[in-house]
Each structure stands twice: as C-alpha cells, then as structure tokens.
C-alpha positions as CSV (number, residue, x, y, z in Angstrom):
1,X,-4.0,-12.7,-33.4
2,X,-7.0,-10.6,-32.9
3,X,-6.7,-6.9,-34.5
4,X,-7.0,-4.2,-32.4
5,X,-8.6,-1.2,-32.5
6,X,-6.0,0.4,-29.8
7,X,-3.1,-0.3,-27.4
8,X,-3.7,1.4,-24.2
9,X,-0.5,1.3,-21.6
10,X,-1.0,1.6,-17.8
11,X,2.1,2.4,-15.9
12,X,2.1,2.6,-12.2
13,X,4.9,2.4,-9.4
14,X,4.2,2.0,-5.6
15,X,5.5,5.2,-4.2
16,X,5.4,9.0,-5.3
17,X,9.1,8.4,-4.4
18,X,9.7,6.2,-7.6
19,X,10.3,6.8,-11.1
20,X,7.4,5.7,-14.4
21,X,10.6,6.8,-17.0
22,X,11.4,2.8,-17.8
23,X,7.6,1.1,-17.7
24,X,6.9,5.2,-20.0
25,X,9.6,4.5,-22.5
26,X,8.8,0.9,-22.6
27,X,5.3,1.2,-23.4
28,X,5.6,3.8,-25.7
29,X,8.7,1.8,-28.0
30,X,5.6,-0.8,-27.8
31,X,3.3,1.6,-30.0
32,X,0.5,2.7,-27.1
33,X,-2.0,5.3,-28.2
34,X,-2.8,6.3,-24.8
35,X,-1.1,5.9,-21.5
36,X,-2.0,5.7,-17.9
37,X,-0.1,6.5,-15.3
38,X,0.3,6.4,-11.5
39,X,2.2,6.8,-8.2
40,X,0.1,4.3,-6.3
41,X,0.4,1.2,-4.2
42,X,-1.2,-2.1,-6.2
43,X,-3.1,-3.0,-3.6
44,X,-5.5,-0.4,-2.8
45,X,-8.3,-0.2,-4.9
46,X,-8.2,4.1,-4.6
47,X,-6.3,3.6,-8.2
48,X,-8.1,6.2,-10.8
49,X,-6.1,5.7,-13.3
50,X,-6.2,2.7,-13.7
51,X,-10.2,2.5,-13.5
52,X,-10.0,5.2,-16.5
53,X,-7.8,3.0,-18.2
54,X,-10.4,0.6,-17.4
55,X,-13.7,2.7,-18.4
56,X,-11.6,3.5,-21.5
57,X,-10.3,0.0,-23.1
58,X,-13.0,-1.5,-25.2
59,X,-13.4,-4.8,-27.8
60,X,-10.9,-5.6,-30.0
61,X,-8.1,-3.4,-27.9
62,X,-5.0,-4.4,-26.0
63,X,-3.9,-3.6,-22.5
64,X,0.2,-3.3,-22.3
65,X,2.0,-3.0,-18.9
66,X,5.7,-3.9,-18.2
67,X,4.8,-6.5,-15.0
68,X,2.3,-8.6,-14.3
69,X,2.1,-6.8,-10.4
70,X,1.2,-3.5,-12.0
71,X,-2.3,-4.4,-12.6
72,X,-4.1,-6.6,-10.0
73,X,-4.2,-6.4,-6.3
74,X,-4.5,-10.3,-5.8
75,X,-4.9,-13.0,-7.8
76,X,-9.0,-12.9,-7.4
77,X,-8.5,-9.1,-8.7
78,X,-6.4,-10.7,-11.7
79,X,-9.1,-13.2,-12.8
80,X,-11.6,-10.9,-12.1
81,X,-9.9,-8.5,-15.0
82,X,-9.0,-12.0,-16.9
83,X,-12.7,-12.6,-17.3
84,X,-14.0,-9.3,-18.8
85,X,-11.3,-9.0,-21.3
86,X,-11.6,-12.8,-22.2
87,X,-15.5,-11.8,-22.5
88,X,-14.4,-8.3,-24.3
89,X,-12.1,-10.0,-26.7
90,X,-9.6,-7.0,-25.0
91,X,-5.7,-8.3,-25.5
92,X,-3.4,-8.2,-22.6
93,X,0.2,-8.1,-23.2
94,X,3.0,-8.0,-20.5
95,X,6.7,-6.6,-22.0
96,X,8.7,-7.8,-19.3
97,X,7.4,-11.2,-19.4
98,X,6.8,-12.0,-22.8
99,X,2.7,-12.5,-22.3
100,X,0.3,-12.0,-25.0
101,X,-3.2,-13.6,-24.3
102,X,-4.0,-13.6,-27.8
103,X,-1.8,-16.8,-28.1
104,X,-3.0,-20.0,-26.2
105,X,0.3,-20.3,-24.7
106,X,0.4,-16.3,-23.5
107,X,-2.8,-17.2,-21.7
108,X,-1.2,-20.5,-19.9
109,X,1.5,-17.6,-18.9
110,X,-0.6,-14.9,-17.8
111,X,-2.4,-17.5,-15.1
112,X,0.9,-19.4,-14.7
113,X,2.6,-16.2,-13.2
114,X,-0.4,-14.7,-11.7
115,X,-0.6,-17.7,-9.2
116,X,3.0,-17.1,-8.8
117,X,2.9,-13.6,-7.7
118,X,0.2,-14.0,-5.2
119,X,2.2,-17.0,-4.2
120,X,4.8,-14.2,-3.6
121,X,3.0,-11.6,-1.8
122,X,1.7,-14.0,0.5
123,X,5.6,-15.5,1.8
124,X,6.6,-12.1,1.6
125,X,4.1,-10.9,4.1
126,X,4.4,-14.3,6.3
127,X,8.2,-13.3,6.4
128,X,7.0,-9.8,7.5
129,X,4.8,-11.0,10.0
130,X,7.5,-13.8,11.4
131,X,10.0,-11.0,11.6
132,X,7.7,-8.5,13.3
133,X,6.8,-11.9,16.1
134,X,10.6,-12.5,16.6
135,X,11.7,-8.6,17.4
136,X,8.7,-8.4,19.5
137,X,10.0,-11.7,21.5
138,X,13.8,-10.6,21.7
139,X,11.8,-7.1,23.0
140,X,11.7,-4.8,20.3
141,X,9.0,-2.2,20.5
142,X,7.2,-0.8,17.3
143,X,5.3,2.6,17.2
144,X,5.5,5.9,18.6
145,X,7.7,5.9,22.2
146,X,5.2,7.2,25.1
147,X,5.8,11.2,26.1
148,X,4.4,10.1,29.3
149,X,6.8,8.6,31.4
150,X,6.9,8.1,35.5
151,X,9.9,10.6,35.4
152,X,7.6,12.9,33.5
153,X,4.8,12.1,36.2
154,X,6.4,12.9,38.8
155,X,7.9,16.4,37.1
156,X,4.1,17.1,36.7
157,X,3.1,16.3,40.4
158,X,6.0,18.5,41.8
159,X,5.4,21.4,38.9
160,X,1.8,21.6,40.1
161,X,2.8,22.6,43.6
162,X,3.2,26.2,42.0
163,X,2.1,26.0,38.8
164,X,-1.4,26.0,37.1
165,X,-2.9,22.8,35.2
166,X,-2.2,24.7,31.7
167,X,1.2,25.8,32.4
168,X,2.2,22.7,33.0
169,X,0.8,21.4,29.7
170,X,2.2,24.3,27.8
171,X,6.0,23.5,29.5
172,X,6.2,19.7,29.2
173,X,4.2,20.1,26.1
174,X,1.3,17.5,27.1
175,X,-2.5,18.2,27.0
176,X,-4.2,19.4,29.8
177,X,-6.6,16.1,29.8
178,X,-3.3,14.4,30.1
179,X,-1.9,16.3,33.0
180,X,-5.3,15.9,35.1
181,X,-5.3,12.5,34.5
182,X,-1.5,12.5,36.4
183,X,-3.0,14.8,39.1
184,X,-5.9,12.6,39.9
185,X,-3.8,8.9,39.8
186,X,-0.8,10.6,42.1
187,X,-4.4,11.3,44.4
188,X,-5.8,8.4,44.4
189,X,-2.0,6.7,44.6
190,X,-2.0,9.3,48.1
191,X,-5.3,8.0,49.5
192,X,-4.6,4.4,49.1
193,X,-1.0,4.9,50.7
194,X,-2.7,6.9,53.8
C-alpha cells in the first residue's frame, strides 16, 4: 500500500434538505485530517467544495468518501478523476463499498461499480422520461396552470366596459400587456364576426 501523506474526506448530499451526520462520522472514525463538505446535487459541476478538496489533495494522499455517487457526475467525470490520481499516486478509498485503489483488486472495483452507477442513472432517468410520456398520453399536464382562461377573458372584456386597462390588471391580478392583448383578440374576434 502506498503511504500517505494525508486522508482528505469529501462529504456531500443532494439537497440542503438532507443530513452529512452519517458520511461526517464515517469519515472521521476513518482517520480524515480534513473534510469537505456539501449540500449539492452530484451532477452539476457548481460543486466548490469539492474542487477545494480537489486543489488541496496532493501525491502520496488518499481521498475517502462513503459512496462512489458522491464524487463524479458521470462515469467520463469518474475516469477523468481516475486518471489524475492514478498519475498523482493519490489513494481513493470508498467506506461503503469496501474500495481501496491502492490494491489491484480495489481498482477492478472502483471501475466495476462506476460503470454500474452510470448504468443506473441512465434507467433511472429513461424510467423518468417513460413515466413523464405515459401521464402526458393518459392527459396529465405538467407546469404552472394558465391564469388566463376564456372565463377570465371574457371577465376582462365585460370589466373594461367601465373600467380602465390598469384596474383591470390590478383586480384580476394580470399585467396590463396581458389585458391589452385580451382587448385587441376580443377586437379582432368582433371584426371578423361583423
């Protein structure tokens, strides 16, 4: 096994909703110097804590995380960060899944699962995607519902009879662009009937 100089932890959950106390107490009952932590999602690449952790690790030093998902966005990301510590002689060691690259076998691992999680993500989102297709067939509709609405329309049409353009907007609680673009299709609607 190659000394190190350091063990460096990086913890990190997904949401500011979720709780660091397990990978924290994990990583420090595995002897970390320093620890990283943050409330971010894996994959975006605004993470900076883990680009200190990063900017901080050097030769000769071991990374320690609980999961293999804490630490790469994809499985490109994951070689990418294979690569510099395999040029760096930097250690990585995953608790959870009893991975240390310093062995030959912890290295078959570390690629082993890192296949397997992307394999993951990716059926995970297909699933997503498949669900999202099938509730927009059976007439599910996603987003925001629309404040305009031809009951609303016509509210608008009858309102301006005695009301001004900005009262209007201030009552049903629309823009103004909005209500002039009512008042000029119930027009045009008029001329085309006449």
């Amino acid at each position: 096994m190659v000394s190190f100089m350091s063990k460096v932890g990086y913890a990190r959950v997904s949401t500011t909703g979720q709780s660091l106390d397990v990978q924290m107490s994990k990583l420090e009952a595995a002897g970390c110097d320093k620890i990283y932590q943050e409330k971010r999602s894996g994959k975006t690449a605004s993470r900076p804590e883990f680009k200190k952790c990063l900017e901080y690790i050097r030769s000769g030093d071991t990374l320690i995380i609980t999961k293999l998902d804490r630490l790469a966005r994809s499985v490109i990301h994951l070689s990418q960060i294979a690569d510099r510590f395999q040029t760096e002689s930097i250690e990585l060691v995953v608790i959870d899944q009893s991975i240390d690259t310093a062995t030959s076998t912890g290295r078959l691992m570390f690629n082993m699962l890192s296949c397997i999680a992307e394999f993951e993500n990716d059926l995970r989102s297909e699933r997503q995607k498949e669900g999202i297709a099938s509730a927009r067939e059976k007439g599910v509709k996603f987003g925001r519902k629309p404040k305009l609405t031809p009951e609303i329309e016509a509210t608008i049409v009858k309102l301006h009879k005695s009301k001004s353009v900005a009262e209007i907007a201030g009552q049903l609680d629309l823009g103004v662009a909005t209500i002039y673009r009512v008042l000029k299709k119930s027009t045009q609607k008029n001329n085309a009937s006449m």
